[in-house]
N, C-alpha and C positions, 0 to 999 in steps of 0.2 A: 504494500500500500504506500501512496505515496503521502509525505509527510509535507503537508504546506508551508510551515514555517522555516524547516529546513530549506527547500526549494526557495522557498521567498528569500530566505539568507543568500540563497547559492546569484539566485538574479540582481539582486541588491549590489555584491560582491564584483560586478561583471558591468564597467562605466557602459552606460550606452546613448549620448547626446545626440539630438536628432541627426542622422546623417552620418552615425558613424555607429550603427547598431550592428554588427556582424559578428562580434563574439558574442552577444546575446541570442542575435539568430539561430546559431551553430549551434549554442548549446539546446533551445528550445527545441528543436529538429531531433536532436538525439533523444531526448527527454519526452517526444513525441511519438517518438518510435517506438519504447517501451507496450504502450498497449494501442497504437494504432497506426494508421497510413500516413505518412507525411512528407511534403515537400515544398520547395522553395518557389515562391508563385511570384508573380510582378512585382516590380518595384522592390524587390525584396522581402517580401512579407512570406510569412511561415505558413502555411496553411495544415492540418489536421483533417483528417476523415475516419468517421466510424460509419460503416453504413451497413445495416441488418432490416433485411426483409420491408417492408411494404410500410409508409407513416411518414410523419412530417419531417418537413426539414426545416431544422434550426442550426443557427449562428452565433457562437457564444462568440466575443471578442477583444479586444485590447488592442492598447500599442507600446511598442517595447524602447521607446526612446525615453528622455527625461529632456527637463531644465538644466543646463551646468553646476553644479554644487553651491558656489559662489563662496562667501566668507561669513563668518559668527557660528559655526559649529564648536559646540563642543565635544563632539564626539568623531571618529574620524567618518566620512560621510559614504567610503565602500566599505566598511570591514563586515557590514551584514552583523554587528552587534546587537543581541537582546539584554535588555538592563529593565530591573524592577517593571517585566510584565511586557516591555516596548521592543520591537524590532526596529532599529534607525539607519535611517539611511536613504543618502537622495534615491527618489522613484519608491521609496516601501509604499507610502498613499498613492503616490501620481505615477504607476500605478502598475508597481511590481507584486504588490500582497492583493491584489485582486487577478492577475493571471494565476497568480500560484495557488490563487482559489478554486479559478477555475479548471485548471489542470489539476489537482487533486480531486476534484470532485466528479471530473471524468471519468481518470482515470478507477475510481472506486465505483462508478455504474455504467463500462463500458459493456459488461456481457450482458446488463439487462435492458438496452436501447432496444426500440422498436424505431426505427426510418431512417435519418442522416443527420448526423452532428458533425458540422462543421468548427474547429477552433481556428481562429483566424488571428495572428496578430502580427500587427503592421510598423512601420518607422516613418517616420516625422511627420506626425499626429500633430507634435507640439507647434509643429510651424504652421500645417495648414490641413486641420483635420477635416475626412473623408476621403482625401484623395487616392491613396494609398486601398483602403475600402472599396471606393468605385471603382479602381482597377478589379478588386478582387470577386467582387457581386458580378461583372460583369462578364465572369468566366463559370459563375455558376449556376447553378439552377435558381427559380427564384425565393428565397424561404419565407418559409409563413412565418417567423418570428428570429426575431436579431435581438441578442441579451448582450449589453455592453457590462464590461467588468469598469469601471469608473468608480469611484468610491461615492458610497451615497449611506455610510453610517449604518448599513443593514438594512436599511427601509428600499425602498422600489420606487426608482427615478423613472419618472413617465414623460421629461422634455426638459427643454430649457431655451432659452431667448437665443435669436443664433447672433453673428456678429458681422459685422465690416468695416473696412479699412479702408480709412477714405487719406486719401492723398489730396493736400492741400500745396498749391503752386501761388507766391505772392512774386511780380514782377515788379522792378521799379531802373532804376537808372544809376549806372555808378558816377562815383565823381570819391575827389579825394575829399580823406576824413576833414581837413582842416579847413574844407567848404560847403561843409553838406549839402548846403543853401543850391549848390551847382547837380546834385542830384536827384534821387528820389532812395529812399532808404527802404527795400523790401523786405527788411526786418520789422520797422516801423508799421508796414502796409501788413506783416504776418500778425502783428500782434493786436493792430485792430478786427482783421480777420478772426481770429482766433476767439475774441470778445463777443461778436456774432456768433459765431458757430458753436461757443457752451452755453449761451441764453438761448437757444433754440429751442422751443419745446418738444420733447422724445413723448410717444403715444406710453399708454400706460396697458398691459394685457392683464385680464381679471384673476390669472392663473399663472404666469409668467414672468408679472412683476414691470417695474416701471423700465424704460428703455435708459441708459445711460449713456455717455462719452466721456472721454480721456483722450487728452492729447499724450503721447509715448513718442515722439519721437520732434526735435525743431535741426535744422541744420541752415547756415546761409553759406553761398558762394563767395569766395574771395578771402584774404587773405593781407595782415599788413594794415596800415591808414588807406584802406579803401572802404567805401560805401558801399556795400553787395546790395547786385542790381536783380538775387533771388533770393528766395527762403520758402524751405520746404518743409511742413509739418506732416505726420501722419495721425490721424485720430481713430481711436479704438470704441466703435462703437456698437453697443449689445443693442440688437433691435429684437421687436414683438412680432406675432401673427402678422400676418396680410401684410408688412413691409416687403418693397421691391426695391431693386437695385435702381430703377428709376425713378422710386417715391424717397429713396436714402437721399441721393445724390440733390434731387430736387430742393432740400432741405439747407442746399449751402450753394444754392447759386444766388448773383448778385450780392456776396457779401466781399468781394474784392482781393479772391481767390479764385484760382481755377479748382474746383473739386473734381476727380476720378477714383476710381475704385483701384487700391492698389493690385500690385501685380509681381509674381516671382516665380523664380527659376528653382525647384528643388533639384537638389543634385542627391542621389538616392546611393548607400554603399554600396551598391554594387553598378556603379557606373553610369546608372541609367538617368533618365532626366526629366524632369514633366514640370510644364508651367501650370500656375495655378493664379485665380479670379480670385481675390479675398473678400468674397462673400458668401456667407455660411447661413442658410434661412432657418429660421425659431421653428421650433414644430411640439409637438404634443399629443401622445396617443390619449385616445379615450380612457377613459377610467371604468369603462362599462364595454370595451371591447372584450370579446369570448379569449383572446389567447393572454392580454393584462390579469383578466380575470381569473385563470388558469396558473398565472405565474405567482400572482396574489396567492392563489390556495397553497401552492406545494410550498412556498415560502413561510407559511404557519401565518399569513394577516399581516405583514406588516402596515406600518402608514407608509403613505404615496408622498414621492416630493420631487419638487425640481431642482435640476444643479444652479446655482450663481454663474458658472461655467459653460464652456464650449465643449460639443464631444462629436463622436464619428456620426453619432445619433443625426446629423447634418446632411450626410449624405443618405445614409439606411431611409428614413423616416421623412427629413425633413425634403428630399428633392426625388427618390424614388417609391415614397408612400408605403415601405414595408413598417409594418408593427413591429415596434421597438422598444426594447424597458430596458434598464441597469441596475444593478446589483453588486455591491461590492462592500467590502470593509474599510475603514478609514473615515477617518475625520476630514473635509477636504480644506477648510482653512488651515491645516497642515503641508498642505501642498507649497511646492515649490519656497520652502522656506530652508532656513537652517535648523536643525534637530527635526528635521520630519520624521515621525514614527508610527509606527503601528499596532496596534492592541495585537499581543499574540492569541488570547483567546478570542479577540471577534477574527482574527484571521482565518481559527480552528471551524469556529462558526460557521465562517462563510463559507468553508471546503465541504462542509456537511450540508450545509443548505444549497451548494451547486449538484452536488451529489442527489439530492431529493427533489430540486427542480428539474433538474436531467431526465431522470425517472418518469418525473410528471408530465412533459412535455414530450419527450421520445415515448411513447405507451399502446397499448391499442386504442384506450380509449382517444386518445390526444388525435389518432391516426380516423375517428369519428368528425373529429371538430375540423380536421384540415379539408375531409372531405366534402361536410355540409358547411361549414362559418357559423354556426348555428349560436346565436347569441344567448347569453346565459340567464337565467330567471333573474328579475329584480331584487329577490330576498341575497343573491349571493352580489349583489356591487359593493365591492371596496370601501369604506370611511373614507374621506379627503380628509385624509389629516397633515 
């Protein structure tokens, strides 16, 4: 059997910063191998296959990259250390103790699957989640159900607001610092921009939460006593339901910036390449759909919630309309900090609870629900809690 918190240590242990995930890959692959089919799919992403007789197919999944450590640890931030109860270590939350969840709990009900279990985990989620994902959905069948491993506390993540990156361009005229008067200052022109663009009003979703922005990023042209005749901000902004790339952008024109949707080049470790749109659309499964409902049960009830967060759920749900939940262990304002950790016993937890959602969702009965959709009696809908 395998033990999740060991494995969580062994992944912890094993740097893997987006784009440069291949000792993590290597060993996932081996480690997959153990009790099922496995190999090296687009982009680099690992895929898993168990597949027994006639029933649904489900997508449990993850992504195997991190944030870079950064500084204020006190602890060393790979040694896969457990101290009074805590597993630490950059990626234990975000989100190496929820694969090791989910591969332990595979692995412990792989002979009693009924249909296809796919485990799917991809690299650089963190720069621009889905993408990596839609290569991979795109080569398989379609599933009735995608369960993201993300940390959600033990409870059952049903969406979250998606996001975009708006690139902000201020133009102005150079001239030497010691005549400003002889220029136009596109610093100046960014920072009244800027003043616009955070009084803007963001829509609010009943369920989803209000829409925010952040500016992350200013940079201007030039160098020396010169006037920079650009300046270029980037703003990180979480949008709600029914926002479009043309209702985002609409929202920062005529404020004396050019606004576009940023854009980038992932370069992927094993050589390959793909550009990416950085817009990621909000999504939200029902709380009364027949397979949430399904996953609710084998889960033992928990509450429903949404992440603060961005996830693959973006791609799966949010732009191909497949029914999608997450489940994982972790605290997520843990995430990408210093001393990130993770409860060893909600780890243990979570390995048993994939273990018993697997069961639920691979089943004859499950292989009833794939084939009718047949929505569940009102006495059995979830609490929103």
């Amino acid at each position: 059997m395998t033990d999740p918190v060991r494995l969580a240590q062994e992944l912890v242990r094993i740097p893997s910063p987006a784009g440069e995930e291949k000792d993590l890959a290597d060993f996932l692959l081996a480690t997959l191998r153990r009790f099922c089919e496995a190999e090296r799919g687009p982009l680099g992403t690992v895929i898993g296959r168990i597949r027994r007789g006639e029933g649904p197919t489900v997508v449990v999944t993850g992504h195997m990259d991190t944030v870079p450590p950064g500084e204020g640890w006190t602890v060393p931030p790979f040694a896969g250390e457990v101290r009074e109860g805590f597993l630490y270590g950059r990626g234990a939350v975000d989100m190496k103790g929820g694969i090791a969840a989910q591969v332990a709990g595979a692995a412990q009900a792989a002979s009693e699957l009924q249909g296809t279990l796919y485990l799917v985990y991809v690299p650089h989620e963190e720069t621009a989640e889905g993408v990596a994902l839609g290569r991979v959905l795109d080569k398989l069948e379609k599933p009735h159900l995608v369960v993201l491993g993300e940390p959600t506390d033990l409870r059952l993540g049903i969406g979250h607001r998606g996001r975009a990156v708006i690139r902000l361009v201020a133009k102005g005229k150079a001239a030497h610092a010691s005549m400003p008067e002889l220029g136009e200052n596109a610093i100046e022109r960014m920072v009244e921009a800027l003043g616009h663009a955070l009084r803007t009003p963001l829509p609010e979703d009943p369920l989803l939460g209000q829409g925010t922005v952040a500016p992350v990023f200013l940079s201007a042209d030039g160098g020396g006593p010169v006037v920079p005749d650009r300046c270029v901000a980037l703003l990180d902004r979480r949008i709600v339901r029914g926002e479009t790339e043309k209702s985002v952008l609409a929202d920062y024109q005529g404020i004396g910036a050019e606004a576009t949707l940023e854009e980038v080049e992932l370069r992927f470790y094993t050589g390959e390449t793909a550009r990416a749109r950085l817009f990621f659309p909000a999504w939200c499964l029902d709380p009364e759909h027949p397979w949430l409902v399904r996953a609710w049960e084998a889960l033992g009830s928990p509450p429903l919630r949404v992440w603060r967060f961005s996830t693959d759920g973006v791609e799966s749900c949010g732009r191909r309309g497949i029914p999608t939940v997450g489940f994982g262990p972790g605290d997520e304002r843990l995430a990408h900090r210093p001393d990130e950790r993770l409860s060893v016993e909600d780890l243990r937890r979570a390995a048993s609870a994939y273990a018993r959602l697997l069961r639920h969702l691979l089943s004859p009965e499950a292989r009833a629900l794939a084939t009718a959709q047949e929505k569940p009696p009102r006495h059995h809908r979830p609490d929103k809690r």
